[in-house]
Each structure stands twice: as structure tokens, then as C-alpha cells.
FIKOL-29309 format. One record per residue (C-alpha): residue in one letter; y, x, z. Coordinates in Angstrom, 1 decimal, always signed. Layout:
 resn      v      u      w
    A      Y      X      Z
...
***
This chain:
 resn      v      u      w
    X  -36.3  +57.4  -47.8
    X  -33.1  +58.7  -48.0
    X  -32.7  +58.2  -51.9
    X  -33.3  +54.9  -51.2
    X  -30.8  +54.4  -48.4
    X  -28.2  +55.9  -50.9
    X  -29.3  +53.4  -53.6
    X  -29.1  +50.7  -51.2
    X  -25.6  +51.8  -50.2
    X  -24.2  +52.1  -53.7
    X  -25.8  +48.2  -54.3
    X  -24.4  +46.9  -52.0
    X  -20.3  +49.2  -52.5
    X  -20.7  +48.5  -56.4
    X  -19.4  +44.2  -55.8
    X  -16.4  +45.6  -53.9
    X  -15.8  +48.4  -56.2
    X  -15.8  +45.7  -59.3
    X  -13.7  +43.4  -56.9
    X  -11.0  +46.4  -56.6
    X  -10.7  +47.3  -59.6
    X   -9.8  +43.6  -60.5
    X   -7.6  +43.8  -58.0
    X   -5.7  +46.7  -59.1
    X   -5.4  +45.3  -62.7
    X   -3.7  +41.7  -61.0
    X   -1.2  +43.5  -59.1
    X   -0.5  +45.9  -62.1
    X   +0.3  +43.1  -64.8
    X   +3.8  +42.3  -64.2
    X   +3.1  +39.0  -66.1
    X   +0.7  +37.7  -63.3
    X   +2.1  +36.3  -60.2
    X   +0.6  +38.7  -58.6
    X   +2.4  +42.0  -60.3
    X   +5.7  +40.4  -58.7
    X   +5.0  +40.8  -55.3
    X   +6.9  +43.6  -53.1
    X   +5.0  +46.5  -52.9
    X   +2.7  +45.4  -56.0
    X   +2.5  +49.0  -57.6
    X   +1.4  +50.7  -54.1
    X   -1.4  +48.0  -53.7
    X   -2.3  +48.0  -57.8
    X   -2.8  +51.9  -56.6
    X   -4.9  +51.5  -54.0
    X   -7.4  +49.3  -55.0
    X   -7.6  +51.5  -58.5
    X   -8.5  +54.3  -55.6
    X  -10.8  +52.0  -53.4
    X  -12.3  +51.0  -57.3
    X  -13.1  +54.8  -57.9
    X  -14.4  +56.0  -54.6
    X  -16.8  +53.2  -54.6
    X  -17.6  +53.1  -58.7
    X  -21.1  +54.8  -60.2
    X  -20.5  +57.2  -62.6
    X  -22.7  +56.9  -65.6
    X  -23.2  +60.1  -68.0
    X  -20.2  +60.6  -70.0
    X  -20.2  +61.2  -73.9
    X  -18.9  +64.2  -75.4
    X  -16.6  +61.8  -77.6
    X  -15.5  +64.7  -80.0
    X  -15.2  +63.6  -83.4
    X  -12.6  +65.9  -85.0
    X  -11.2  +69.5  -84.5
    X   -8.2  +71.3  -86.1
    X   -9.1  +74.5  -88.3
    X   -6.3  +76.1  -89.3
    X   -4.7  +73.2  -89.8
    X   -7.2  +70.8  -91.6
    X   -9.0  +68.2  -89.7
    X  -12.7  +68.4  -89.7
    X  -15.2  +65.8  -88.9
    X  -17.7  +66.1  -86.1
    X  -20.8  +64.2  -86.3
    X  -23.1  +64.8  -82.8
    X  -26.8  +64.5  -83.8
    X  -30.1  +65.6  -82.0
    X  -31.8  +68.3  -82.9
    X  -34.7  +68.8  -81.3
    X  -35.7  +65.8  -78.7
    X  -38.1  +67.6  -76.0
    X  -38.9  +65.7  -73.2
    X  -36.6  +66.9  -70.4
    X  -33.9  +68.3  -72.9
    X  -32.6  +67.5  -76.5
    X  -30.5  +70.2  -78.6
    X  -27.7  +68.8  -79.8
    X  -25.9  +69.9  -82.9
    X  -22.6  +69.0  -83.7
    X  -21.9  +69.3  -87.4
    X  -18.9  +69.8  -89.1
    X  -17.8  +68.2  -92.1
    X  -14.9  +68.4  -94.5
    X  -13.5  +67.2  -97.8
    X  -11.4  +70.7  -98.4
    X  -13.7  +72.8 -100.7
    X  -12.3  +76.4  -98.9
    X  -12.3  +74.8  -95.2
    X  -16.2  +73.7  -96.2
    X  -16.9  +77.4  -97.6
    X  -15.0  +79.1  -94.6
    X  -17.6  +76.9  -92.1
    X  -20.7  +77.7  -93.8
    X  -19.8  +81.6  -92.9
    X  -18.8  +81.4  -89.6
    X  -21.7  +82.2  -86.8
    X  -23.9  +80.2  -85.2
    X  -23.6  +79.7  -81.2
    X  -26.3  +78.0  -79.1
    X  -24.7  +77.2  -76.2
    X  -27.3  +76.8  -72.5
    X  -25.5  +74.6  -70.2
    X  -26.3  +74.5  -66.8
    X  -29.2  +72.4  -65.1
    X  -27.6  +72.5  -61.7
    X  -26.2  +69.1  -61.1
    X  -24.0  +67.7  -63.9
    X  -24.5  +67.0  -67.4
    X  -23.8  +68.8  -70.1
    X  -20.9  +67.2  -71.1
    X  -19.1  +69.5  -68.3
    X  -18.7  +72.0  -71.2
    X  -16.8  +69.6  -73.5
    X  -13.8  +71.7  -73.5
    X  -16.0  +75.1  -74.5
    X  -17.7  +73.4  -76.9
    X  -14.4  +71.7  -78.6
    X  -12.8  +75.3  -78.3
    X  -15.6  +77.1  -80.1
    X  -16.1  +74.1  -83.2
    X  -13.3  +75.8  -84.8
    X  -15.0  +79.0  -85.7
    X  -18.8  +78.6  -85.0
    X  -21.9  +76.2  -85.2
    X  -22.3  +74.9  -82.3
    X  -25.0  +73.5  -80.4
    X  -25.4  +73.1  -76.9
    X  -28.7  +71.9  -74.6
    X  -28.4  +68.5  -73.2
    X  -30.6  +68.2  -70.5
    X  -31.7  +64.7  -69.1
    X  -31.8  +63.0  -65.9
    X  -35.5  +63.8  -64.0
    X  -35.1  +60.2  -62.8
    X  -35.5  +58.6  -66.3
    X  -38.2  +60.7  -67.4
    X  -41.5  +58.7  -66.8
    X  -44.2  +60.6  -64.2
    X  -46.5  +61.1  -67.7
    X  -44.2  +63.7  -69.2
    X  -45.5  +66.0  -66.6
    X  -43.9  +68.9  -64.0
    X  -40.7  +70.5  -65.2
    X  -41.0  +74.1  -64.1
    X  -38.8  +77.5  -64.6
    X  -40.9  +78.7  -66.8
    X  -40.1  +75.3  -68.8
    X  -36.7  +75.9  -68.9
    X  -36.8  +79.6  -70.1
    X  -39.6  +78.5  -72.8
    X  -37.2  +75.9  -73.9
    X  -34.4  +78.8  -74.3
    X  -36.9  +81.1  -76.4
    X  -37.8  +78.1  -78.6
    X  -34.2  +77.0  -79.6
    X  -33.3  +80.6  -80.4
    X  -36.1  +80.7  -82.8
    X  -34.7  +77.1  -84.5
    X  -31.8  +78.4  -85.2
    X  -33.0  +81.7  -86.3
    X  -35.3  +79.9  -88.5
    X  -32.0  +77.9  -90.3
    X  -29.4  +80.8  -90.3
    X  -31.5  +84.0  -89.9
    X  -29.8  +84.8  -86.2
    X  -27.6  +83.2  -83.6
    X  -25.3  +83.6  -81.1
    X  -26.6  +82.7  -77.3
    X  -24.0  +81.7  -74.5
    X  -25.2  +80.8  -71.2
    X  -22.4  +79.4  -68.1
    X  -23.5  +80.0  -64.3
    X  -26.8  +78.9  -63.9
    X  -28.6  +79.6  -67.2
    X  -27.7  +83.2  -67.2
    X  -30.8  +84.0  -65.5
    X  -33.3  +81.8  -67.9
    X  -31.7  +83.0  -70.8
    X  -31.8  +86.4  -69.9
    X  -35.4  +85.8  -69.3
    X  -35.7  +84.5  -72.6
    X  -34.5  +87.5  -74.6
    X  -36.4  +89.6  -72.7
    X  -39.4  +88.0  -73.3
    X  -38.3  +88.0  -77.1
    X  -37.1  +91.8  -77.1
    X  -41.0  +92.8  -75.3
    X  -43.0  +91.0  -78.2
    X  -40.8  +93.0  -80.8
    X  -39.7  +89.1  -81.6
    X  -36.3  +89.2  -83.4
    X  -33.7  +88.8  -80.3
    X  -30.3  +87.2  -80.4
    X  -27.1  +89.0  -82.3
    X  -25.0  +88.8  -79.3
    X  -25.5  +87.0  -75.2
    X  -22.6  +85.7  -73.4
    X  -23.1  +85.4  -69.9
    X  -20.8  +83.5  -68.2
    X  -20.4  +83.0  -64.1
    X  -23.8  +83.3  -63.2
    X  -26.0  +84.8  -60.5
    X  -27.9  +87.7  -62.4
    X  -27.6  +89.4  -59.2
    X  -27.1  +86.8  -56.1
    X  -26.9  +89.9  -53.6
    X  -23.5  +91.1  -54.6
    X  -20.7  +89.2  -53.3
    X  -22.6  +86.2  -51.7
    X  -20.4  +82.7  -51.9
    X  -21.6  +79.5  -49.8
    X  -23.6  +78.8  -52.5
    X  -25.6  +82.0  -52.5
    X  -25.5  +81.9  -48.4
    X  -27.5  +78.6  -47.9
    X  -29.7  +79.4  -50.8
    X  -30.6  +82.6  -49.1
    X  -30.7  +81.7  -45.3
    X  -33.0  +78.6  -45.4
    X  -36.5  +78.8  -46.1
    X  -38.6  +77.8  -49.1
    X  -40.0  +75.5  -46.9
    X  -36.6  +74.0  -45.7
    X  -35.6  +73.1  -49.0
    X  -38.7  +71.3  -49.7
    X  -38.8  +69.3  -46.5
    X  -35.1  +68.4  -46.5
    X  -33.7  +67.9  -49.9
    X  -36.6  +67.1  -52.5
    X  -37.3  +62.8  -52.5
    X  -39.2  +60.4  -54.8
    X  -37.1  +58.6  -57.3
    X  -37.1  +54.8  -56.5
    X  -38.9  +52.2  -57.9
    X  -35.4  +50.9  -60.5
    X  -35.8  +54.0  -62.6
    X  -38.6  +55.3  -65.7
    X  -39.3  +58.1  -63.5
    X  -40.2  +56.0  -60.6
    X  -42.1  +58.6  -58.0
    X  -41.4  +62.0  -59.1
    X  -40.2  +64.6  -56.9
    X  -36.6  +65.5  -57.7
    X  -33.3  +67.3  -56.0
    X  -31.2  +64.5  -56.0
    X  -27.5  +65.1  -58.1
    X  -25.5  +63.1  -55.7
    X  -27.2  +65.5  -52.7
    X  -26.2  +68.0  -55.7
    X  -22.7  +66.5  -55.5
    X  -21.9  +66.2  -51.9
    X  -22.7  +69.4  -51.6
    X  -19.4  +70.6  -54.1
    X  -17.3  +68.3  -52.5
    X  -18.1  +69.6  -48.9
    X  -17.4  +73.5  -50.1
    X  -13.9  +72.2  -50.6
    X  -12.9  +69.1  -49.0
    X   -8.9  +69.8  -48.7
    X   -8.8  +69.9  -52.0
    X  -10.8  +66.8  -53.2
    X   -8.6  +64.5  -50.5
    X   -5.7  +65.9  -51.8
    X   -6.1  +65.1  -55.7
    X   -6.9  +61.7  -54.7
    X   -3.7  +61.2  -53.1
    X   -2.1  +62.8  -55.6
    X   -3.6  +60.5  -57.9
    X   -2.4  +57.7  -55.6
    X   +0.9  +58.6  -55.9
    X   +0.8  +59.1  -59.5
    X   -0.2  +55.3  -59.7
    X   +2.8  +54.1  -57.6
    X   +5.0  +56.2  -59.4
    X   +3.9  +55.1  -62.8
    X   +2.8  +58.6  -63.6
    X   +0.1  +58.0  -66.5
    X   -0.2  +61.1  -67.9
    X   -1.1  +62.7  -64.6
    X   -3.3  +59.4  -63.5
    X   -5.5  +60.0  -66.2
    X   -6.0  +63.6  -66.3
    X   -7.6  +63.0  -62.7
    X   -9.6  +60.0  -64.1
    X  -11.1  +62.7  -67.0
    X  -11.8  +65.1  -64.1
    X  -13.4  +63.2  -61.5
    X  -15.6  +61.1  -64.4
    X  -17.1  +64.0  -65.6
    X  -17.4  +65.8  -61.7
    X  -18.7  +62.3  -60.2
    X  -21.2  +62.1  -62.5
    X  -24.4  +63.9  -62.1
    X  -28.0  +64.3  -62.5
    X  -31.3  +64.9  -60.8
    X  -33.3  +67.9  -61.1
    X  -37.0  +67.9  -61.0
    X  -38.1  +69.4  -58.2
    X  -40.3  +72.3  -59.0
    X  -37.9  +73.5  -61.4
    X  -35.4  +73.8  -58.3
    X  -37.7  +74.9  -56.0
    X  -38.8  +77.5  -58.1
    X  -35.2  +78.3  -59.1
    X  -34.2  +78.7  -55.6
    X  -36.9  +81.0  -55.1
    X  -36.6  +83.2  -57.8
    X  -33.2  +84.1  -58.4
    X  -31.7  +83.2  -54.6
    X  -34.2  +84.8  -51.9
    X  -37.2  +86.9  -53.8
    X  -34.5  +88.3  -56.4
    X  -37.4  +88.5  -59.0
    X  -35.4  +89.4  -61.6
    X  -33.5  +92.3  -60.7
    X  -36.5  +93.1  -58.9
    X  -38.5  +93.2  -61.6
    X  -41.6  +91.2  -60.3
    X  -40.6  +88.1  -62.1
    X  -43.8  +86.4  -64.0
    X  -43.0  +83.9  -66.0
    X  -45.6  +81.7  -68.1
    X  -45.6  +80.5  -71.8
    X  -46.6  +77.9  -73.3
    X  -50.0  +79.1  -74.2
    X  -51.0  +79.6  -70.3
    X  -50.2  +83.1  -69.8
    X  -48.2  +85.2  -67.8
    X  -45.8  +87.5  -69.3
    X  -43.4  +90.0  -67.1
    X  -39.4  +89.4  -67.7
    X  -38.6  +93.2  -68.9
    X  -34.6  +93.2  -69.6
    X  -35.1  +97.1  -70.2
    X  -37.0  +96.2  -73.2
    X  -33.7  +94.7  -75.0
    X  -32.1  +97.1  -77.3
    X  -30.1  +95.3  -80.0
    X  -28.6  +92.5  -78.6
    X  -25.1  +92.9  -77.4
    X  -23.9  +91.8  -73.9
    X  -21.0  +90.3  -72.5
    X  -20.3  +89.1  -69.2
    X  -17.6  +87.0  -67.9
    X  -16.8  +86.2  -64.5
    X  -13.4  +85.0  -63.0
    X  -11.3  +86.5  -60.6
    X  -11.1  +83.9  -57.9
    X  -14.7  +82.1  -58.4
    X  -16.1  +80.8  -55.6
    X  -19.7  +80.1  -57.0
    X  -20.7  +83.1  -58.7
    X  -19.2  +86.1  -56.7
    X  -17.7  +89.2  -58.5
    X  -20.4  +91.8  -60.2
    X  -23.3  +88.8  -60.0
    X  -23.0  +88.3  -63.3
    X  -21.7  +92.0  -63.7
    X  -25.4  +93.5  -62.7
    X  -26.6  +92.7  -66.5
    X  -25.3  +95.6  -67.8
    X  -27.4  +97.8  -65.2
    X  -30.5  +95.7  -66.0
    X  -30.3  +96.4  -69.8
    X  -29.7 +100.2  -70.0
    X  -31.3 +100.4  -73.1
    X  -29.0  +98.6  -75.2
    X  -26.0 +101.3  -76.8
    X  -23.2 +101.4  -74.7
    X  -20.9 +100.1  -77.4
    X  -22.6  +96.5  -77.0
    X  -21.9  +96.3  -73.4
    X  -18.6  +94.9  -72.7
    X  -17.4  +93.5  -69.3
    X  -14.2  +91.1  -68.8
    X  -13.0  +89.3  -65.9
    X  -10.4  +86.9  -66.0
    X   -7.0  +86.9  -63.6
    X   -6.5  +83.8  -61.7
    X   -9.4  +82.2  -63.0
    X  -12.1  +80.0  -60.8
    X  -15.3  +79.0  -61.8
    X  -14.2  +76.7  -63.7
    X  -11.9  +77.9  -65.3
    X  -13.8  +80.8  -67.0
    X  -15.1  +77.6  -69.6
    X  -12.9  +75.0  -69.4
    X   -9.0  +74.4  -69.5
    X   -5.8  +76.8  -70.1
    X   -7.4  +79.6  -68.9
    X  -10.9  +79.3  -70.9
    X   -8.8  +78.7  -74.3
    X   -6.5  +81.1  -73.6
    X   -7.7  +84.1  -72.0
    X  -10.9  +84.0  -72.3
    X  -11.7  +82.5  -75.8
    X  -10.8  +85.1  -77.5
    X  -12.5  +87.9  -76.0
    X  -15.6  +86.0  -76.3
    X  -14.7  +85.0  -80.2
    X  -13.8  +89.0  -80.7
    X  -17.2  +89.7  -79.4
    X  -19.2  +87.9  -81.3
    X  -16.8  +88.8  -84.6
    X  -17.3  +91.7  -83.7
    X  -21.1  +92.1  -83.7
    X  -22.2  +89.1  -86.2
    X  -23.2  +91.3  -88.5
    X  -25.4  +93.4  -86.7
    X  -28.9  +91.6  -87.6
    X  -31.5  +93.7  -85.4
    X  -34.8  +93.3  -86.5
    X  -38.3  +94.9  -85.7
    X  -37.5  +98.3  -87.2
    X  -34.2  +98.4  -85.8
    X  -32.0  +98.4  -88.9
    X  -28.4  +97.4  -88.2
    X  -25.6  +96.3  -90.9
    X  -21.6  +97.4  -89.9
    X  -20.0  +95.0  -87.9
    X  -17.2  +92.9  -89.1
    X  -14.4  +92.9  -85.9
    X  -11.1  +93.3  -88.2
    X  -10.1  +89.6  -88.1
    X  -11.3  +89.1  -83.8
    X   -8.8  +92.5  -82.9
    X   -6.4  +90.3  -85.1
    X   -7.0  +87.3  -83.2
    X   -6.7  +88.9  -79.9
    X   -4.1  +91.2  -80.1
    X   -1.7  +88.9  -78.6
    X   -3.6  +88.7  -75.1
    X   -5.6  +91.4  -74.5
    X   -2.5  +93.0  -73.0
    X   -2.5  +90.2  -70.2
    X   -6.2  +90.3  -69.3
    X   -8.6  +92.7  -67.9
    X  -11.6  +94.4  -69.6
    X  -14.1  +97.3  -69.2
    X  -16.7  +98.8  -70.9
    X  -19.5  +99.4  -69.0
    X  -20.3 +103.1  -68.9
    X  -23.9 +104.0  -67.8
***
């Protein structure tokens, strides 16, 4: 009932939000009537708020279509990979006219990136995925709104999720002969999973895993998030926030978390802050600030936009990693696409390196959650452990922003540099890694940032 109260609501806002924004345009134009009327600007301003506040936010498009490398501009042409039914890969491939540009791409690594499925799309990671076009392939999981996939596409479990990891590490195995994996808050966990699962069938595993913010280990320094997760019951979270998608959508009647519950729920954690950038961005308006204006329009367009999540996959996601701890537990069963049920064994990994990254001030994963991978991996050489945690950096600013480019880029570009040429395979053979040119590239920071190598 209550999704369709909140559909309902935003019927009935949407007219006035459409009526605002019109508004806000008249008393903007200084050629209408209208734009010549004392205090014009400061009412142009706050129907352009009223207009946002009250506006639906559709998905938003990645929109990149060139990047600078070393000083040539190369195309970008986004393109589906693989089209599953809750999630497509998406590729973005680079092309250029420059003979040594093209030869410099074809050598550089390939990166799958595993956004999160927690409530906004993927296109949250714009900024980590424009940042690493310029010296990897790059492709990135798109996952789609439960409420548009039809009730004949089935359940969308956990297990889904990590089987969907395990089978776009294998594509792009299968085209460059390894990959790079990196995984921001929430995915940590399946992707973990996946290589696991990998590393225990003597499957060839990923060169390198970047894990980014996420709750590995949601005991150790427990935010709000981890808090309300952990104090309510299985059973509370099914009762209270799990409703049927109304009748207006494809995938009328399924059982989903809804992303603007998702939503409120990011916005109540800090609510000073929210009220504050919107009258900021009020008073950008009046004072003809349009630089400023539109760096909160970017924001809020890609934070007010969100997704729903089916609901067994949240349930089931809640229960795992937030109250029965399965992973680091090691009771975590997890089942493939064949029917059976294989145990997640991190211990088994030996040849894929590890990074973790968490940020110094987040307030979503807490500091050693996403720390605790090293402990759950003690078979892999201590030399392809590495830990960093970036100064003054939030949540999100670990992947996106000044912070993300500068800081923590290039530790996470030295990394994989540094290990791209260490191909494990069955028997364990490894080739000398190739870091010359990441120290290079990092030289100039590393003395402003904090690292450790994780000693067993």
C-alpha cells in the first residue's frame, strides 16, 4: 500500500513541479514581462527549488563520449555487453585515429568494474569510470530497476548476483586472457564470493581485486547503516519495508525494497546537510552563480535518482553479510547456476592480489570493514596485500571527485600496474610484474596519503 500512496503523491506533486519550473524560467528571461519585476531573480530561484524538490528523477546516462590520454582525445562508444535479465555489462570502448594512442590502448589492462546494487544506478560511478578510461578497459555492471523487470524473469537472489560476478570475469578472461575486478561498498562482499568460488574450483581467478568501502566485516566499526541492519529482525525488514510494485510498471507485483524508501533513508542520516545545499543552491540562483547552480543540479540528479531492489536479493543480503556475518564466519552457502551449493572459501585464493580502500571520514562503511579482507585471505603472499586509507575522504569520496582522482587513483592504477603481469593459472606459474611506470605515476602523492602493507 504504501508504494502506492508514494506513487499517488508524486502524480499528483509532478503538475506543480512542471508548473514551477515554468515559472522559474518566466521570471528568469529578462525579455518577458515577467523577468522585470522586483525581486524576479529570488522568485526565478525558488520555483527552480520548488521544480526540483517536487521533480522525478529518471536514470541518468553516463554521457561520456571522449577522454584525454596524454593529450589525444579518444572516442568512447558505450555498448552492451552482455544483456542478462536483471543486469547488462556495459563496455565502453575506446577509439582513436592516432596509430601509437590505438597501440598504447590495446596494452593497457582490463578492469571490470561491480557497482553497487544498493539503491542508485550505476551511473553513481561516472566519475571512476571516466578516471580509469585513460589507462584501462573498462566495463562496469549496470544493474536494472526490479520494477521494470516483468514477474516471468523470475526471483533475483544473492546467489544471482555473485553468479553474475563469476560469469563476467570469465567474459573478459575469455577476450583478454585476465582482468582486473573492482568492487565499491556493497559488491565487495559478492565479489569476494565470486573469486573464491573461482580460486576452490582451481578456476583461473582475477589478476588483481580492488575493494573499495565495503562491509567485508560489518562488526568492526558499526555506522547507522550497519546499526539498523543489525538491530531489526529478519522478520522486521520483511514486514516493514518489502511492497509490490504497482500496477503502471513491467514488473507489476513483484516484491521489491523500494529505492526511494532506499533514498529517504540517506537523506535522514544527514539531514543538515541536504537542507543546507539546497539553500545554498537557492542562493546561487539569486546571485547568478551558474557554475555553482549546476554542480548541485549534477549532484542531486544522479543522488535523487534511484532504483528498486528485488526483494529476496535484499533480504538475503541483509541477512548474510549484516546479522549472521556468513562470510567471515565462514558458513556462507551460496548456489550456482546448476542447483548446487558450493561453500565461499576466501582461504582458498592464492594468486590474486588485494587491495582495500576505505576513507578516513566514511560514514557508511566503518574503518577495518573493508580492512578484514586481508585476514580472510591468508593464503595469498604478503606482497599482494596492500591496504590504503584515504585522509579526509567520505564515502564518497574514495570513488568520485578531487579526492578519488587525486589521491586515490593512483594508488589503485599503481596496483594494478603493478601486478598486470602476474597471470596465475592452475599450476601457479607467475610472470614478473611490470610496476616501473605506476611508482612513476605516483611518486608525486604517495608522500601525502597513507598506506600499509598488511603483515600477517
Amino acid at each position: 500500500m504504501l508504494y502506492q500512496l508514494y506513487e499517488s503523491q508524486r502524480a499528483l506533486i509532478e503538475p506543480f513541479s512542471e508548473m514551477a519550473n515554468a515559472a522559474s524560467k518566466a521570471f528568469h528571461n529578462p525579455l518577458n514581462p515577467f523577468g522585470q519585476l522586483p525581486f524576479s531573480q529570488r522568485l526565478s530561484a525558488s520555483y527552480a527549488l520548488m521544480h526540483r524538490l517536487g521533480k522525478d528523477y529518471e536514470k541518468p546516462a553516463f554521457g561520456i563520449t571522449e577522454v584525454d590520454v596524454e593529450g589525444t582525445s579518444v572516442a568512447i562508444h558505450e555498448r552492451v555487453e552482455i544483456d542478462k535479465p536483471f543486469c547488462q555489462l556495459l563496455r565502453f570502448k575506446r577509439f582513436s585515429d592516432n596509430q601509437a594512442t590505438l597501440a598504447k590502448l590495446k596494452g593497457q589492462p582490463s578492469v571490470l568494474i561491480v557497482a553497487p546494487l544498493s539503491g542508485h544506478y550505476a551511473t553513481l560511478l561516472r566519475d571512476t569510470v571516466q578516471t580509469m578510461l585513460k589507462d584501462h578497459k573498462v566495463y562496469i555492471t549496470d544493474w536494472k530497476n526490479a520494477r521494470n523487470i516483468p514477474l516471468s524473469e523470475g526471483e533475483f537472489h544473492l546467489d544471482d548476483y555473485v553468479n553474475y560476478v563469476q560469469e563476467f570475469i570469465r567474459h573478459l578472461q575469455g577476450k583478454y586472457g585476465n582482468c582486473h575486478v573492482m568492487s565499491v561498498c556493497q559488491p565487495t562482499v559478492p565479489v569476494l564470493a565470486a573469486t573464491s568460488l573461482m580460486a576452490s574450483r582451481g578456476e583461473l581467478t582475477p589478476l588483481t581485486v580492488t575493494m573499495m568501502g565495503g562491509p567485508i566485516d560489518a562488526r568492526k566499526s558499526p555506522t547507522a547503516v550497519n546499526n539498523l541492519a543489525m538491530n531489526k529482525s529478519y522478520e522486521w525488514f520483511e514486514n516493514n519495508v518489502i511492497f509490490r510494485v504497482p500496477p503502471n510498471y513491467p514488473g507489476a507485483g513483484r516484491h521489491v525494497y523500494p529505492g526511494f524508501m532506499q533514498h529517504t533513508g540517506f537523506v535522514a542520516m544527514n539531514p543538515d546537510r541536504h537542507a543546507k545545499s539546497h539553500y545554498d543552491f537557492f542562493l546561487d540562483l539569486v546571485k547568478g552563480d551558474d557554475v555553482h547552480a549546476e554542480q548541485h543540479r549534477k549532484f542531486y540528479d544522479e543522488y535523487n535518482a534511484v532504483l528498486d531492489l528485488d526483494a529476496s536479493y535484499y533480504l538475503e543480503t541483509i541477512q548474510t553479510v549484516f546479522q549472521d556475518f556468513k562470510l567471515v564466519n565462514g558458513t556462507w552457502d551460496v548456489r550456482n547456476p546448476d542447483g548446487n551449493t558450493e561453500r565461499v572459501r576466501p582461504q582458498d585464493i592464492t594468486t590474486t592480489a588485494i587491495l582495500s580502500v576505505e576513507g578516513e571520514l566514511d560514514d557508511i562503511s566503518g574503518s577495518g570493514q573493508t580492512e578484514a579482507v586481508h585476514q580472510l585471505c591468508p593464503n595469498v603472499p604478503q606482497t599482494k596485500h596492500k591496504h590504503f586509507e584515504a585522509p579526509g575522504a567520505g564515502h564518497y569520496g574514495i570513488f568520485s571527485g578531487r579526492r578519488w582522482r587525486e589521491v586515490v587513483y593512483p594508488v589503485v592504477q599503481e596496483f594494478i600496474l603493478a601486478h598486470r603481469g602476474q597471470a596465475a593459472n592452475t599450476s601457479g606459474t607467475t610472470t614478473p610484474p611490470k610496476a616501473s611506470q605506476a611508482k612513476k605515476a605516483v611518486a608525486k602523492t604517495t608522500t601525502s596519503v597513507k598506506t600499509s602493507w598488511v603483515k600477517k
